[in-house]
Kinemage of the C-alpha trace (Angstrom):
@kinemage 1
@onewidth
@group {chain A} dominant
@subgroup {mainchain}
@vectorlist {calphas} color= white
{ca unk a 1} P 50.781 194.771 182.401
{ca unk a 2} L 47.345 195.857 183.373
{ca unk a 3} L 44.934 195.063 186.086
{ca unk a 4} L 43.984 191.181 185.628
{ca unk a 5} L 41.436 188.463 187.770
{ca unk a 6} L 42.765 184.908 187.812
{ca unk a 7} L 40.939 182.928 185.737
{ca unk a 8} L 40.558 179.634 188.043
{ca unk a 9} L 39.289 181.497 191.213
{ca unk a 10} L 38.442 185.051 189.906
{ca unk a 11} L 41.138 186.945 192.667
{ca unk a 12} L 42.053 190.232 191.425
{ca unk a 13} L 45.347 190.331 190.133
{ca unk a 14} L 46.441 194.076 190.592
{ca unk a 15} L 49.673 195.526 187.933
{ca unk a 16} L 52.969 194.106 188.987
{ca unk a 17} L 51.559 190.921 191.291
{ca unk a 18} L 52.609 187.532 190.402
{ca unk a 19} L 50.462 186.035 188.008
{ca unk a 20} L 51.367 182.877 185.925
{ca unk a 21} L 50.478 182.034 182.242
{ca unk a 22} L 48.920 178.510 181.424
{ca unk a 23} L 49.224 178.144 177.506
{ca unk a 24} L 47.435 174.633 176.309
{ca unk a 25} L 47.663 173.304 172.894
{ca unk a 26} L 45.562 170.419 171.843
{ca unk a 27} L 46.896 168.816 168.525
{ca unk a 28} L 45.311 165.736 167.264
{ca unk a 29} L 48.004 162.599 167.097
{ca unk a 30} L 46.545 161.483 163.644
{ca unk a 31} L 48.179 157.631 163.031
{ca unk a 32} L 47.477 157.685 159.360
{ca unk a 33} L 44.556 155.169 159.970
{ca unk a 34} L 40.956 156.139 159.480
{ca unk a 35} L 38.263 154.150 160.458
{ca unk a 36} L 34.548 153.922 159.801
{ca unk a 37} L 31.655 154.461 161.885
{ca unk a 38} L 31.568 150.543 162.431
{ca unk a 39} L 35.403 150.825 163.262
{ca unk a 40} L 36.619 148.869 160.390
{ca unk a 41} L 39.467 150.060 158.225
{ca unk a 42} L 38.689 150.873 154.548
{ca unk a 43} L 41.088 152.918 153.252
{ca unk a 44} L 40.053 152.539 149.393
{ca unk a 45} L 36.837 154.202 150.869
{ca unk a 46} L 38.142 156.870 153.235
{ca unk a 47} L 40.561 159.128 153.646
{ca unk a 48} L 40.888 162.141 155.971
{ca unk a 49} L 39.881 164.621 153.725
{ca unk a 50} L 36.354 162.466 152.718
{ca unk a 51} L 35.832 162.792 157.182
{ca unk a 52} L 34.813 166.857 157.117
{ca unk a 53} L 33.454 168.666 154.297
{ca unk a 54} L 36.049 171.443 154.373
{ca unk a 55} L 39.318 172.285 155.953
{ca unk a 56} L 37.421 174.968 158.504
{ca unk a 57} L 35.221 172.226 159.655
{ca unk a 58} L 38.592 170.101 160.545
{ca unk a 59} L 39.892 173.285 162.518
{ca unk a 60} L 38.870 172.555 166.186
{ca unk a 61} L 39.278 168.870 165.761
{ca unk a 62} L 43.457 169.094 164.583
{ca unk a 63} L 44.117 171.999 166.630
{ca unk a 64} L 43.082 174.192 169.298
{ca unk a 65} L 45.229 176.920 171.714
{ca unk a 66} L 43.986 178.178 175.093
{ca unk a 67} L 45.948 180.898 177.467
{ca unk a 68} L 44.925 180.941 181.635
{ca unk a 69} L 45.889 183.947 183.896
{ca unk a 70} L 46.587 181.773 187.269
{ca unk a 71} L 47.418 183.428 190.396
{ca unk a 72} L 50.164 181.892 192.680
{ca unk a 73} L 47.899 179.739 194.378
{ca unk a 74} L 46.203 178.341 191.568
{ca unk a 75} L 49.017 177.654 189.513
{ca unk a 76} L 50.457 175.486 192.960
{ca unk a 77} L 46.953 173.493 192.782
{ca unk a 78} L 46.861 173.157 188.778
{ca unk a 79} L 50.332 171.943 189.328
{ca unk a 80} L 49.537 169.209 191.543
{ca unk a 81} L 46.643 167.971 189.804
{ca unk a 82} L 45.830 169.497 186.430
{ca unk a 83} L 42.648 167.064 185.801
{ca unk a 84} L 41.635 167.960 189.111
{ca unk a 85} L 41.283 163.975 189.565
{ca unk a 86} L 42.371 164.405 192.864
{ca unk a 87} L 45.626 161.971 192.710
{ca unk a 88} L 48.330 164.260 194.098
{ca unk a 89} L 51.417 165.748 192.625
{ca unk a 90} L 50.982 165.761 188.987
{ca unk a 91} L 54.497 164.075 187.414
{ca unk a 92} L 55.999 165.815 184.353
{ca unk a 93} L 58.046 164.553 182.171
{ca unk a 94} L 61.488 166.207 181.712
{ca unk a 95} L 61.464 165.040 178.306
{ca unk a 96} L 58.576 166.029 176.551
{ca unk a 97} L 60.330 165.410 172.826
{ca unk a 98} L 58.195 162.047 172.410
{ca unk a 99} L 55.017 163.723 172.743
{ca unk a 100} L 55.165 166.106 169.507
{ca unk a 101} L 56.320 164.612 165.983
């Protein structure tokens, strides 16, 4: 692997340190319900296909996929508060099955 920076605090990351791979995916958790601009419910008026004019404008909002290069110490801080909310230990879940349908 070649010559990398981290990408939280920029350290150089020379071939054959430890570096750690943060992959994110963000996938919309669509219920089946649609609502209006007033948020009201009409489903003889709306469906998700009516909401974007074509399937590349829905793109971003259903899914996107982001990959961080994190050396050792930021992967211990990203760890212990991913939000950076500044609450401590982050807790995850050892089941993780409820989360994706």
């Amino acid at each position: 692997m070649a010559d990398q920076l981290c990408d939280r605090c920029g350290e150089y990351l020379p071939e054959g340190s430890a570096r750690h791979t943060v992959h994110i995916q963000i996938v919309a958790d669509f219920d089946s319900i649609v609502y209006s601009e007033n948020n009201t419910f009409s489903p003889e008026e709306e469906t998700p296909e009516s909401l974007y004019a074509s399937v590349e404008e829905l793109g971003d909002d259903v899914f996107q996929e982001v990959a961080f290069i994190l050396c050792e110490n930021c992967k211990r801080k990203f760890l212990q508060d991913p939000f950076n909310r500044g609450t401590g230990f982050f807790r995850i879940s050892k089941n993780i099955n409820y989360l994706f349908h």
